[in-house]
C-alpha positions in Angstrom: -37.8 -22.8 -16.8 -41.2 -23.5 -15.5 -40.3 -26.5 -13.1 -41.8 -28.1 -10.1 -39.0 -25.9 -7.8 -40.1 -22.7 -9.2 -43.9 -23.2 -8.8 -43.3 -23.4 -5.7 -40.8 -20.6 -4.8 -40.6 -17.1 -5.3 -37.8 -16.0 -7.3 -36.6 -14.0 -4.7 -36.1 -16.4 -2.2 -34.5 -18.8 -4.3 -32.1 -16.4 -5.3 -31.4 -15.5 -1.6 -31.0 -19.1 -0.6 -28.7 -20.5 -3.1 -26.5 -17.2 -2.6 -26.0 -18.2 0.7 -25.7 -22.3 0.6 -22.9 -20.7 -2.7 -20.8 -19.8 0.5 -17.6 -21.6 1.3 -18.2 -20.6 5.3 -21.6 -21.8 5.4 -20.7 -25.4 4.0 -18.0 -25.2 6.6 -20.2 -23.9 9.5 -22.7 -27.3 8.4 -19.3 -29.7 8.2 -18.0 -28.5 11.2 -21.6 -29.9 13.2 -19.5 -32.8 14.6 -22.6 -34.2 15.4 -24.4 -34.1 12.0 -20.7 -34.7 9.9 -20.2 -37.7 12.2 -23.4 -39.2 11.9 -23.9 -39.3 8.4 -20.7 -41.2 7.7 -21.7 -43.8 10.5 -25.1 -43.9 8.9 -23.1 -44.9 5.6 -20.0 -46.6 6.5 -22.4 -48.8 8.7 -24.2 -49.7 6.3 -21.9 -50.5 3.6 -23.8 -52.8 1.7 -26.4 -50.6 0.7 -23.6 -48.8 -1.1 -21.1 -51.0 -2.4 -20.9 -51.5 -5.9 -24.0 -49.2 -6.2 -25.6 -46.1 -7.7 -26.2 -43.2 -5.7 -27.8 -39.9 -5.8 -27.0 -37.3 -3.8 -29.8 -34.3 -3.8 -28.6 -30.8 -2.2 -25.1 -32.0 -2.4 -22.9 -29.0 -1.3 -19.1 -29.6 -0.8 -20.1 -33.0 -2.0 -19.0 -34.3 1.4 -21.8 -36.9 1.5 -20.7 -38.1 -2.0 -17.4 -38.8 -0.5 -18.6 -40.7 2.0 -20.5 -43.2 -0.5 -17.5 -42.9 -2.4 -15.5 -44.4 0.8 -17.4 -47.7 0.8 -17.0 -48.6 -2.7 -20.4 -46.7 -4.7 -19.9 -47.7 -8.4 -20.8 -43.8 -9.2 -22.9 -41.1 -7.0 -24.4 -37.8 -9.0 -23.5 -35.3 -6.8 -26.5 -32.8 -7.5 -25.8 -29.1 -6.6 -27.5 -26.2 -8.2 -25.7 -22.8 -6.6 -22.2 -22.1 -7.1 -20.5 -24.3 -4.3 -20.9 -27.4 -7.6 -17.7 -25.9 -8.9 -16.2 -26.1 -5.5 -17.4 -29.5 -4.9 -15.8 -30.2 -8.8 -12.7 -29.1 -7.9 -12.6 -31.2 -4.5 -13.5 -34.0 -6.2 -10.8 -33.8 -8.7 -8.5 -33.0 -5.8 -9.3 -36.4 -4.2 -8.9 -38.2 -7.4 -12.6 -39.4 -7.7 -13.4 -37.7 -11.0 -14.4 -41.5 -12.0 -17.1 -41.9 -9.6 -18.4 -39.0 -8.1 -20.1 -37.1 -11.3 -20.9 -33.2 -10.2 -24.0 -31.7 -11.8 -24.7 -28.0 -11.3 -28.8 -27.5 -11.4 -31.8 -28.5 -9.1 -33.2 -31.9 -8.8 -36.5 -30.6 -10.5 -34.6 -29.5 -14.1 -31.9 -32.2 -14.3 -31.9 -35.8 -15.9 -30.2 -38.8 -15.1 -28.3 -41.1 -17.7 -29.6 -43.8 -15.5 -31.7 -44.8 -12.3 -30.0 -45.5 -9.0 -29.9 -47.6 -6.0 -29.9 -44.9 -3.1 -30.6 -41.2 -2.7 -28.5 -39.7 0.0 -29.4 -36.0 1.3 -29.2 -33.2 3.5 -32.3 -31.9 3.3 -33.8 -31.0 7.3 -34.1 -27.1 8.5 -35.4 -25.4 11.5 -38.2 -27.2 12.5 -37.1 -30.7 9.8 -39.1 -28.4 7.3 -38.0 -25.1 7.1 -36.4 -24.0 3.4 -38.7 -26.3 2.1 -35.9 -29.0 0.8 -37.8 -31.6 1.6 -40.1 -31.3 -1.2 -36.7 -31.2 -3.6 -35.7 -34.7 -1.9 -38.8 -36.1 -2.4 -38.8 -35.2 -6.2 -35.9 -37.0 -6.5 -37.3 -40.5 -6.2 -38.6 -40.1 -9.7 -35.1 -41.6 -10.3 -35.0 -44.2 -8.3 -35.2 -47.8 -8.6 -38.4 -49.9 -7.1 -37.3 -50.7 -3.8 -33.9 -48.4 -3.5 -33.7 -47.0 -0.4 -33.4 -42.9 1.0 -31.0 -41.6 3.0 -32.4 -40.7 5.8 -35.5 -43.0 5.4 -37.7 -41.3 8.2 -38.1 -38.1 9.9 -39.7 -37.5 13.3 -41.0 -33.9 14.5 -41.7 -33.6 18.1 -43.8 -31.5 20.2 -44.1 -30.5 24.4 -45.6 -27.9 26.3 -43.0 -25.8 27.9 -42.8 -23.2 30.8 -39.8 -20.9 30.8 -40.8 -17.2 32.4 -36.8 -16.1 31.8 -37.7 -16.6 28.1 -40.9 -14.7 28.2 -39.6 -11.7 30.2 -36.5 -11.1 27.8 -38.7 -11.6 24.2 -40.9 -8.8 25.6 -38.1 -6.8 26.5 -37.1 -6.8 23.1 -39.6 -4.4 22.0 -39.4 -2.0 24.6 -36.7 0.4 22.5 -40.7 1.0 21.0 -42.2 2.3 24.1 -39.9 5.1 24.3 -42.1 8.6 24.2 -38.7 11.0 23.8 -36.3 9.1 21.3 -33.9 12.2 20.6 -37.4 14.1 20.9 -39.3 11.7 18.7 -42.4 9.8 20.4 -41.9 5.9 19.0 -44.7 4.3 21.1 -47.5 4.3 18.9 -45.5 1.1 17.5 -44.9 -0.3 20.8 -47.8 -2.5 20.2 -46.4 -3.5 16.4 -43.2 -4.1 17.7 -44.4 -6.8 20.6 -46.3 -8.4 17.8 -43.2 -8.7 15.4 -41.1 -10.1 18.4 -43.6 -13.1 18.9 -44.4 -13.9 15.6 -40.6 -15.2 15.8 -39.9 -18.5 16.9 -37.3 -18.7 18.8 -33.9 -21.1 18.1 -31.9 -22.1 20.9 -31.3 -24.7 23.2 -32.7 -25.2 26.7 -33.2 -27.9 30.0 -35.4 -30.7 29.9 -36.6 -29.0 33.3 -38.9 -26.4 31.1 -41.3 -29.2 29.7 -44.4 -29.2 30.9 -45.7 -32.0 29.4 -44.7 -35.2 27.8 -43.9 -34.9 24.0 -46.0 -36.1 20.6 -44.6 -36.7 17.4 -45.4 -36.0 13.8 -43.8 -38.8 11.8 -42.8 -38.6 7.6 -41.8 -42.0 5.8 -39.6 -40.1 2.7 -39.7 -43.9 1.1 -43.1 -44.3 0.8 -45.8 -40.6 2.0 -46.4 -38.1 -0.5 -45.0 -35.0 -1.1 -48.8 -32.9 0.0 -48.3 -34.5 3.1 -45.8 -31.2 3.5 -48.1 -28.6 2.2 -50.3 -28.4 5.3 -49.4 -30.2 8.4 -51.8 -30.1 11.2 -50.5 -31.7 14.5 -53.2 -31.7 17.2 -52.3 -32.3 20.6 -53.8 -33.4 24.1 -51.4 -33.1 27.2 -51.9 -33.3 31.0 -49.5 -30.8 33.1 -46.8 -32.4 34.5 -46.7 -29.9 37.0 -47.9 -26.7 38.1 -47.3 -23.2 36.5 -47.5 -21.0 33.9 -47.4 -22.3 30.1 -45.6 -20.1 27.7 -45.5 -22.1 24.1 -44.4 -25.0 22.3 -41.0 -26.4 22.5 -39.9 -28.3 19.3 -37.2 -30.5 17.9 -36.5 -33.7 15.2 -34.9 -36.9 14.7 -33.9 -38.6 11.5 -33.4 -42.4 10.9 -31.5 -44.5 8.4 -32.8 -47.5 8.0 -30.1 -49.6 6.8 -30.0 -53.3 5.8 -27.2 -53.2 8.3 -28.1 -51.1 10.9 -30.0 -48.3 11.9 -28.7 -45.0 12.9 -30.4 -42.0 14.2 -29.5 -38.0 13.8 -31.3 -36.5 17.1 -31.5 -32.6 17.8 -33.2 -33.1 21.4 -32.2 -31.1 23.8 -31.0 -34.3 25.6 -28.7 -35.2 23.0 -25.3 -33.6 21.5 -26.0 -30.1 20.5 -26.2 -29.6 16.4 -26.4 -26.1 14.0 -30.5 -27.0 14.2 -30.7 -26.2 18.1 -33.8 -26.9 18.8 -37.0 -24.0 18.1 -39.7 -22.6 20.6 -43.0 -20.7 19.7 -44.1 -19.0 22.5 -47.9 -17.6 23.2 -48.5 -13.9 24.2 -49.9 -14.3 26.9 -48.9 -17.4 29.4 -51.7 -19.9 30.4 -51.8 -21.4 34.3 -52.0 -25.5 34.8 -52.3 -27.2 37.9 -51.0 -30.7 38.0 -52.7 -33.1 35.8 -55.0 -30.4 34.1 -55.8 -31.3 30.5 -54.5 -28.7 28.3 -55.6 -29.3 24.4 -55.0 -27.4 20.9 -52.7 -27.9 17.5 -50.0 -26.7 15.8 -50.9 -25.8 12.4 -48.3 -25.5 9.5 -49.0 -24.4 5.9 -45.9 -24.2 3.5 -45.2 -20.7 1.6 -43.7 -19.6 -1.7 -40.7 -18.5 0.6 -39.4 -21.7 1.4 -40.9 -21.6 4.8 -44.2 -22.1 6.7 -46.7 -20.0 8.1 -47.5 -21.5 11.6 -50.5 -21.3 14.2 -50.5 -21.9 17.2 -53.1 -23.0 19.4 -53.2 -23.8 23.3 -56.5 -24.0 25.6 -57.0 -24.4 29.4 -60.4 -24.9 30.4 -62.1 -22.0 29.2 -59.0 -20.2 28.7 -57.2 -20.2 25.4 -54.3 -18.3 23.5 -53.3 -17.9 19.9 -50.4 -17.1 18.3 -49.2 -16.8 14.4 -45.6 -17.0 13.3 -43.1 -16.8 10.7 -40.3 -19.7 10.3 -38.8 -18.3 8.0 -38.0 -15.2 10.7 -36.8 -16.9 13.5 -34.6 -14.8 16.8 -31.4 -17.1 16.9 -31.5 -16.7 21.1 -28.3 -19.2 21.2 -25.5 -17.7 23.9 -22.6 -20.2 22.3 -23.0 -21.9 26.2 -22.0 -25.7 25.4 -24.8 -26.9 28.4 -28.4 -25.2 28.9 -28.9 -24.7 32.3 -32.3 -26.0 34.3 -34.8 -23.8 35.4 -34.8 -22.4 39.1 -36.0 -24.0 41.6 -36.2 -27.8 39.5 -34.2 -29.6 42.0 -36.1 -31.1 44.6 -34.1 -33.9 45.9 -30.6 -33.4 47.7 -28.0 -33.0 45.2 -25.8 -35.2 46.2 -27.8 -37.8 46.3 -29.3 -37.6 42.7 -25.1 -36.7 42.0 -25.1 -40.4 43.2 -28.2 -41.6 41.3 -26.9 -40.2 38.3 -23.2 -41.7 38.7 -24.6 -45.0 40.0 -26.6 -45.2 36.1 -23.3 -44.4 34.8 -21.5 -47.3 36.2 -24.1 -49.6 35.4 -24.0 -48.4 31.9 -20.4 -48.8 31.8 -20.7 -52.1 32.8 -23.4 -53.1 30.1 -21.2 -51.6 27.6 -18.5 -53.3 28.2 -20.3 -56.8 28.5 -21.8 -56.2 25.3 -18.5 -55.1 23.5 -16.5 -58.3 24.6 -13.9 -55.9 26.2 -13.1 -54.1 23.3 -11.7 -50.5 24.1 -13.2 -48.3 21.3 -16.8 -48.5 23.3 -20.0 -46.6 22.5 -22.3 -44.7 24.9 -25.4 -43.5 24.6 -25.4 -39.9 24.5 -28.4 -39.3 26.7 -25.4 -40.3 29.6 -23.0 -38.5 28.3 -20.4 -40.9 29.8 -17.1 -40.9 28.6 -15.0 -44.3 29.2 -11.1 -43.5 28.5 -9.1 -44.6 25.3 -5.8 -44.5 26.8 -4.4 -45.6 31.1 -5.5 -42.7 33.4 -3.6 -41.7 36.4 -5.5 -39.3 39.1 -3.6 -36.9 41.0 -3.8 -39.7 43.8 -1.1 -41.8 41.8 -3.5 -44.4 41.2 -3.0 -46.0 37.5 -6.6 -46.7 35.3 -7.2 -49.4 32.8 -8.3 -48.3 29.1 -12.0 -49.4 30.1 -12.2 -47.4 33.3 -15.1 -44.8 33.3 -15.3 -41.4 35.4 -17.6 -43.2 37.6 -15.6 -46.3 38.3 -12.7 -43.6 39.5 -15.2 -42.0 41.7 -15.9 -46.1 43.1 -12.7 -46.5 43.5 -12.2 -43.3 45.1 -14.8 -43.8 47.7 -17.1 -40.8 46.7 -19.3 -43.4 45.2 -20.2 -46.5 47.4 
């Protein structure tokens, strides 16, 4: 079928990419992101209204688990749209929940199907590495075709930011990587006529991962999407130029990058956040590095883009600029290769030598932010139990009493740092 989807894709690729979103363990490896799972139903059950008694489309919809979740505040009917083979898993689960009436399963893409009708809200999935890798947003874009003047998207806006970073561990290990090539006697063969190949195939790779705040070099900029309202080209060449002024000095090595989603609900809004300050998710965060590190003194200006253009194999072709006075580096990559650097540790670490005040004093600073946050929290939720943080604290307040190895007894409200008040460690 010559549709919109397969203009745009090479068969190839297609094939490879619903093969592996056909997988029950890669559903459940995307499920099992607390942190994306969790949000989503917020984003929904939150807002309530939007979907009660409505019409919903759900583009990309997988185990259907979105679909559910409309389904839970009272949706009138949501077509689950799904085109690889995980629509007859997402069939059977929906006859296993008994929702056969209102969550209608369709097996094809968005750009082949039609719709007995138009609908309210379109609910999707659709970010990669980067927001745009695999190229789904284009598919969740299509779908507004079917949707009624002034329904609303699911997430409504997407925001990709951008920083200098400086992180020599990094650096040192991705050139590492290629120095199997280097090797002039490998069981008598010499291999490092490809040495140079091979350091050019490691940094065309951007790198996923997670990492401290304490690499940036530079504040961040942001390249916002409306998926209400901008066009589709918008996503066929995305040029994001950038002016920064060191925040310290040292040695540049690449971009750090990561996204946001909002949903703009009637109700509320709610945002999906894969900074590296904020609960870790299956997106990480990505980093393009240059070849060859640039040095910044504080405050030096430090100028260039980060140029995008989208491919036929669901991915983008990036470039990479970055200039220091007279000095400048340039770097092309390949999204849709990316070296998955993750180590599975739950916190990134900072970089050596960041700390420059006495620890126990920003211990203290830090603590003292808590407690005041705790406070806040508590005066804004009229004492109710079930309290909300913000996750850039990561500050817990306890559901149930708490007794410390002291004897002493805590209320349901009491936070870490209120024990550590009451302690005496934090006056």
């Amino acid at each position: 079928m010559n549709s919109e989807f397969n203009s745009r894709t090479e068969e190839g690729s297609a094939k490879q990419y619903f093969q592996f979103y056909g997988s029950l363990f890669q559903q459940q490896n995307m499920m099992q992101d607390y942190t994306r799972t969790a949000t989503y139903q917020r984003a929904i059950h939150e807002n309530y209204l939007d979907f009660r008694d409505k019409v919903i489309l759900d583009v990309g919809a997988g185990s259907g688990i979105l679909s559910f979740f409309a389904a839970q505040v009272g949706a009138k009917r949501v077509y689950a749209v799904e085109a690889s083979s995980m629509a007859d898993s997402c069939k059977s689960l929906v006859s296993a929940n008994g929702l056969n009436d209102v969550i209608k399963v369709i097996t094809g893409k968005i750009e082949e199907i039609e719709l007995p009708e138009s609908v309210d809200v379109i609910i999707s999935e659709p970010m990669g590495y980067m927001l745009v890798n695999e190229r789904m947003l284009e598919s969740y874009l299509f779908a507004r075709k079917f949707l009624k003047e002034g329904g609303r998207m699911f997430p409504t806006q997407a925001n990709l930011q951008i920083a200098l970073f400086s992180d020599e561990q990094v650096y040192l290990e991705q050139t590492a990587r290629s120095s199997f090539w280097t090797q002039e006697s490998f069981h008598g063969i010499n291999l490092s006529s490809l040495k140079s190949a091979a350091l050019e195939e490691v940094f065309r790779q951007p790198i996923v991962d997670t990492w401290h705040i304490g690499i940036l070099m530079s504040t961040c900029i942001s390249w916002n999407f409306n998926f209400e309202n901008d066009e589709a080209k918008r996503l066929q060449r995305i040029e994001i130029p950038f002016e920064f002024n060191a925040l310290r000095t040292g040695y540049i090595h690449g971009l750090a990058t990561w996204f946001d989603v909002g949903f703009m609900g009637q109700t509320k809004t709610v945002y999906l956040s894969t900074a590296p300050t904020e609960p870790l998710t299956h997106w990480y965060q990505v980093r393009l590095l240059i070849k060859n590190p640039l040095f910044v003194t504080i405050g030096q200006l430090v100028t260039g883009k980060l140029l995008m253009l989208a491919n036929d194999k669901q991915s983008y072709d990036l470039d990479l600029e970055i200039e220091v006075g007279d000095k400048r580096q340039q770097n092309e990559l390949d999204l849709k290769m990316p070296h998955f650097r993750y180590n599975g540790q739950p916190v990134s670490q900072p970089p050596p030598g960041n700390s420059t005040e006495n620890p126990l004093e920003q211990l203290n600073q830090h603590l003292a932010i808590a407690v005041a946050t705790a406070q806040q929290q508590q005066l804004n939720n009229n004492g109710n139990n079930n309290l909300n943080f913000s996750p850039a604290y990561s500050t817990c307040l306890y559901t149930n009493s708490l007794t410390n190895s002291g004897g002493k007894d805590y209320s349901a409200t009491t936070t870490s740092a209120d024990i550590l008040v009451q302690n005496g460690t934090l006056n």
